[in-house]
N, C-alpha and C positions, 0 to 999 in steps of 0.2 A: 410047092411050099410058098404061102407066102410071108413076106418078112416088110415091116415097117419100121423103117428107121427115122425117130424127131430128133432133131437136134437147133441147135438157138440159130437163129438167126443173128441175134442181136450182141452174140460176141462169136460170130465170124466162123460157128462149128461147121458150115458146110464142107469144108475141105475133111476134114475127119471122116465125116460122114461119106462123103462123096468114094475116099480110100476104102471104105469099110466095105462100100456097094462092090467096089470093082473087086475086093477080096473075095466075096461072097457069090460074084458070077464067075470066079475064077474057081472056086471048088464045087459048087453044086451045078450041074448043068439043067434042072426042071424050078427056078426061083422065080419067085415075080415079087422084086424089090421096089417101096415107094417111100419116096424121102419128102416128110412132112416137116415144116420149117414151125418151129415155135418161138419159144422165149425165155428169160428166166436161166439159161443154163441150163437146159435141159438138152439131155443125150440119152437117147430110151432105147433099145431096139425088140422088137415083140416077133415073134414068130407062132405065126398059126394061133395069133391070140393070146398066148403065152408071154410075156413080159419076161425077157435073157437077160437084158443087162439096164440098168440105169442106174447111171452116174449121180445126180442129184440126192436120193432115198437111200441108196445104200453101197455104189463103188467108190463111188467121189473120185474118180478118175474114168478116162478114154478107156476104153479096151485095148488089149494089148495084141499084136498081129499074131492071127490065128483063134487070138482067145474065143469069137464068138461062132468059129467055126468050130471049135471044138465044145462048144456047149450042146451047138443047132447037134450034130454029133451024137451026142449025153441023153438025147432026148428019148 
């Protein structure tokens, strides 16, 4: 599975992001996780092409623990 997670640089989302990674190699054991730095407030996370979660267009908030494991999950 792969998952790419953007998240801003420019206010400081890596920490979020970085949580999110380590949540994610904690429940799936076959992921290959890439954290691409942008801008703007943006927090996206796309799996296998697939677009799970972004904050900016339509949560307007973080994910909440677990939540994006239980989407990857849904799928």
């Amino acid at each position: 599975m792969n998952i790419e997670i953007y998240y801003c640089g420019e206010w400081n989302y890596l920490p979020e992001a970085s949580r999110l990674e380590e949540e994610l190699k904690g429940n799936f054991s076959n992921v290959d996780i890439k954290l691409n730095e942008g801008s703007g407030g943006i927090f996206k996370v796309i799996v296998n092409g697939t677009i799970i979660f972004n904050k900016l267009e339509i949560e307007h908030r973080f994910p909440k623990e677990n939540e994006i494991t239980t989407r990857i999950n849904s799928l």
